[in-house]
N, C-alpha and C positions, 0 to 999 in steps of 0.2 A: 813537728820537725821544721815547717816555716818559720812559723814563729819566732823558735829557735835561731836559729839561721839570723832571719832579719833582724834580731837583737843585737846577732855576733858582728852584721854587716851595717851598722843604723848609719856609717859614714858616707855609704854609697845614694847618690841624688839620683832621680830617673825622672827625664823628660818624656811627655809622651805627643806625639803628634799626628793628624793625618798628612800635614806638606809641611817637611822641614824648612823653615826660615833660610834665606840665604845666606847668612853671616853662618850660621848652623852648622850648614849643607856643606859648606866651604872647609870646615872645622874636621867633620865626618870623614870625608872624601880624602882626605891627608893622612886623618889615623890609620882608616882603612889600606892604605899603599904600603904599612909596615905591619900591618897583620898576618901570616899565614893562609887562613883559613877564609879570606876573605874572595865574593862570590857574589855574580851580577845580581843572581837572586835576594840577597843583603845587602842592598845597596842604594843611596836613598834618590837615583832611577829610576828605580824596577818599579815600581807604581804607576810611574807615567808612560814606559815603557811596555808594559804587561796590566791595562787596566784589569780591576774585579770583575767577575760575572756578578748579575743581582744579588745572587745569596752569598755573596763573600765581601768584606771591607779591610783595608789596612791599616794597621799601624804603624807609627816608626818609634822606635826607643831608644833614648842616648841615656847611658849612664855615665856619669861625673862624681870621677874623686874628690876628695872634700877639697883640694888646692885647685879643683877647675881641670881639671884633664881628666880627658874622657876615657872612661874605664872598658866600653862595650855597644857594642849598636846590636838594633833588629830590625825587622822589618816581620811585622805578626800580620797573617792573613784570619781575619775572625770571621769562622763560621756560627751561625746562631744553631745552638741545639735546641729550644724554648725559651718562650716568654725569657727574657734578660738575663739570659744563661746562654755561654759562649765558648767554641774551643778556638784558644791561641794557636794558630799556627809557624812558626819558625822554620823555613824549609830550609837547611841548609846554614843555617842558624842555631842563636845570634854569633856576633862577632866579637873575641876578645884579641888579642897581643898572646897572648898565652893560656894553656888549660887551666893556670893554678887563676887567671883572672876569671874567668868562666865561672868558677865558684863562687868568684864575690859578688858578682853581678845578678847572679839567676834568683838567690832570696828577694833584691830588691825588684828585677824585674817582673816575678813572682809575686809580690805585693802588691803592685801597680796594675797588674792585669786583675786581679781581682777585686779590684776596687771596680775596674771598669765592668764587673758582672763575668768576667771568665773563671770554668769550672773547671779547664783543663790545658794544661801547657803543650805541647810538642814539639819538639825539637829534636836538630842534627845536626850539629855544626859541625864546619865540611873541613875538620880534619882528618889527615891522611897518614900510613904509616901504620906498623904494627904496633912502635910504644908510644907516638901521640894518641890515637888511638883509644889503648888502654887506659891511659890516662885519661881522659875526657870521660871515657865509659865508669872508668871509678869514681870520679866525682859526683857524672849525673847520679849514681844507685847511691853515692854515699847521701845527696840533698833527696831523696825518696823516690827519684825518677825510675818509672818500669820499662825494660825494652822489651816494643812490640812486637807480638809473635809474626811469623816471616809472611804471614799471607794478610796482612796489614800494613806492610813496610812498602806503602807508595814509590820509594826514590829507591836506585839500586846503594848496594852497600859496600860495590866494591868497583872499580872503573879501571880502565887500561890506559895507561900514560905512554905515548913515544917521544922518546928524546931528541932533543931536537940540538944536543951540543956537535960543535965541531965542523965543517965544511959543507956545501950543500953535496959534494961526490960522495961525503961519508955517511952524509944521512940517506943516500941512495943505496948504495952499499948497506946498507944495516935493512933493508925492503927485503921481505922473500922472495926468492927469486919467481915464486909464483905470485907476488903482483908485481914485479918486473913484465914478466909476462903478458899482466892483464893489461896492464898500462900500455903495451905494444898495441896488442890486440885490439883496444878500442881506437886507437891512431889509426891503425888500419881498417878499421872500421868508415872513418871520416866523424869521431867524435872532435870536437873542439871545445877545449875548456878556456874561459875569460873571463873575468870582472864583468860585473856589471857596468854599463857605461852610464845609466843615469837611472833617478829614480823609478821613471816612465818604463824601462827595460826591465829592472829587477821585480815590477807589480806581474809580469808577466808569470812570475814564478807562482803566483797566490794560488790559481787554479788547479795546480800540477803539483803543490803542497799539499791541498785542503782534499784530493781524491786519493791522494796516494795514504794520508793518514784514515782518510771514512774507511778506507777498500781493508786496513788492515784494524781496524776497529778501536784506533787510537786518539784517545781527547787531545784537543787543541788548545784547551784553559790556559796551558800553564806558556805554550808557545807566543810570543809576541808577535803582533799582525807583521805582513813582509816590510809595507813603509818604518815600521818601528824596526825591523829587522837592519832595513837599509840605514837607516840613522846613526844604529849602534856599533856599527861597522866604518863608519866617518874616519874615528879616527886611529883605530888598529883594530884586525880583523882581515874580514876579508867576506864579498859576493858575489861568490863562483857561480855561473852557469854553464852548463854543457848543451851545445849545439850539433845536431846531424841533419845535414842537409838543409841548412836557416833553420831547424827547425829543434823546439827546447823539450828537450828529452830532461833533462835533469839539472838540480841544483843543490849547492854547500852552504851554510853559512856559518864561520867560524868568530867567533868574537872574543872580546877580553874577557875572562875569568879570574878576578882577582891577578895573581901572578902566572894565569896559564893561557892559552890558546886555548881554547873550548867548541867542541862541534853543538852547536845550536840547532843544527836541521840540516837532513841527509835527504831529498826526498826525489823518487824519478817517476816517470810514466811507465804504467805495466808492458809495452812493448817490443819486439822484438830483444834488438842488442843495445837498451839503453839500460839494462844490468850491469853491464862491463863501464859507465860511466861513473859510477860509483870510483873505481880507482882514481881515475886519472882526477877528479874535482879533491879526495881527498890528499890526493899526491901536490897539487899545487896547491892546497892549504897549507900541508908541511911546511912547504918552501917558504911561502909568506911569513909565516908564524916565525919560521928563523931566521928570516931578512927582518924584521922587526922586531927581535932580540927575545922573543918569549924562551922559557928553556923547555918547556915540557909543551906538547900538545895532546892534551884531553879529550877521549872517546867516547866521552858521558855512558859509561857502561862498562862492563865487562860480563854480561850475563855469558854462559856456557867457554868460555875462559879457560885454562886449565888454571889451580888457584883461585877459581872464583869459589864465592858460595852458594850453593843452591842448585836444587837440580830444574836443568831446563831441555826438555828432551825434546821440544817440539819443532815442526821444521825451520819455521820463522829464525827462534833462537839459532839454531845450527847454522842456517844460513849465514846468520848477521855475526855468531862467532868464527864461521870460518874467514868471512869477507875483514874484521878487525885482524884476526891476528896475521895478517899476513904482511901489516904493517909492523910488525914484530912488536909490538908494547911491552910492557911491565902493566902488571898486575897488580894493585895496592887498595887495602883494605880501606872504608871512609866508615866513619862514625852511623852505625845505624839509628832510622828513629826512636826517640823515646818520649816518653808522655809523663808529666808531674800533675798527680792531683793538685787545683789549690781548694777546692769546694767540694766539701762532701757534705750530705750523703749526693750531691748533682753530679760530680763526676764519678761515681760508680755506675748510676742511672744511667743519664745520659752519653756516657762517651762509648759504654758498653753496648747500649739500644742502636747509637750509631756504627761502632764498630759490626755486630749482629746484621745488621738491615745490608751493608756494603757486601759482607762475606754472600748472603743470600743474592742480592742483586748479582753480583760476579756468578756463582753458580746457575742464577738462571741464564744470563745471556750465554754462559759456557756451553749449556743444552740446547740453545734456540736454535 
């Protein structure tokens, strides 16, 4: 099927890098502002911004139609399965202009990953919609791509968007009146939410991050440390902290996503009424997001949703569906992960032994 493919596609060029050149970077950065689907996670930042742990390295990929105009970008996180045998990772990825480019790109970027020793592609590119969507999905299965069964699917596959058109009264007005409420409630509290005023303030948040993620047994890999947090919020975004009594119960960080406002990290201190701070930080994210022209803001999730997929009956999830939808969202489906052989028999072997060992790990910490 590759083969195939890369004969049908032999127009398309792929660059490969670990630090995109500046003339490049510059090139990339432009395409990407007329993408759709385009995502901090794909983005030729996110490396310097979210460095690797030891056992993971990136790549970047540009593909170029044969007149010089760039067809697609990625950004592949490579994990080693064995000796010079590797899975590509694409989270959220890669990036085209549209689904029907997607197709022309992935033979050649498919070809180029397996030169470099990878035996297994994955990807998600982070379109949205029930017939982009589809389309995307039709393509990956028509290039031989398999979608991962759901207790593999790392990234959720579906997220809650609030809109953010119209007035800030109207974007209040569209809030349930039960976080209307909540938002009172922590005012009377003596909660205060504000920016961060300098970097020295915002590091204050790292500790009250890093416990409130260990206490609920959630990795940090994919999060960017807080000063990278603070950086990427410079120039739209936003670093909310909430204050009771001087003292920091909790914090937001909302940044640019492609074309959306995106929540990057929710995190508070397990105490008393610093529960109810959660409203009010994402209520003045809202505001920002729409004082800065984004039109959607992104709740990087939608698990226990009505319209979501998948059943999540556990408290955690309930809680954190009750606490989203009160911001009244839309519900919309995102491309789940999928996996392209390019090396067999090593991606049978290997992606499967890996797949196996994670499924197991999970079940054991589930019992511990």
């Amino acid at each position: 099927m590759l083969q195939q493919l890369d004969t049908a596609n032999a127009g398309i060029r792929v660059s490969l890098d670990q630090v995109l050149p500046s003339a490049v970077r510059s090139k990339v950065e432009a395409f990407l502002q007329d993408c759709p689907p385009a995502t901090w996670l794909q983005s030729p930042g996110f490396t310097a911004c979210c460095p690797p742990s030891p056992r993971h390295r990136y790549l970047t990929l540009t593909a170029y139609y044969p007149d010089g105009r760039i067809a697609g970008f990625g950004v592949a996180r490579l994990t080693r399965l064995a000796p010079g045998r590797y899975l590509a990772n694409f989270r959220r990825g890669p990036v085209t202009g549209t689904p029907e480019a997607l197709a022309h790109i992935l033979p050649a970027f498919a070809a180029r990953l397996r030169r470099e020793g990878c035996c297994s592609m994955q990807l998600n590119p982070r379109w949205s919609g029930q017939q982009d969507v589809q389309r995307v999905c039709g393509g990956l299965e028509a290039a031989g791509a398999v979608r991962l069964p759901s207790d593999a699917q790392s990234q959720h596959a579906d997220t809650a968007l609030v809109g953010l058109n119209g007035s800030a009264e109207q974007l209040q007005s569209r809030l349930k009146q039960r976080c209307r409420r909540q938002i009172r409630k922590s005012q009377k509290a003596g909660i205060e939410v504000r920016p961060a005023a300098s970097l020295e303030e915002a590091l204050q948040f790292e500790p009250l991050m890093q416990a409130f993620f260990r206490a609920r047994g959630l990795g940090l890999e994919s999060v960017p440390p807080v000063a990278s947090q603070w950086q990427m919020t410079r120039g739209r975004g936003a670093f909310l902290l909430a204050w009771q009594a001087r003292r920091l119960v909790a914090g937001h960080v909302m940044i640019a996503d492609g074309s959306r406002a995106f929540w990057l990290v929710l995190a508070r201190c397990d105490e008393g009424s610093s529960a109810a701070a959660g409203y009010p930080l994402v209520w003045e994210a809202l505001k920002i997001a729409q004082a800065q022209g984004f039109a959607r803001y992104d709740m990087a999730g939608a698990a226990g949703l009505p319209g979501a997929g998948g059943a999540h009956t556990s408290r955690g999830s309930r809680n954190r569906a009750q606490f989203k939808s009160a911001f009244n969202p839309d519900v919309v489906p995102l491309v789940p992960a999928y996996v392209l052989p390019l090396r067999q028999p090593s991606h049978t072997l290997l992606f499967n032994l890996r797949h196996a060992y994670r499924r197991m790990r999970t079940r054991t910490e589930g019992h511990a």
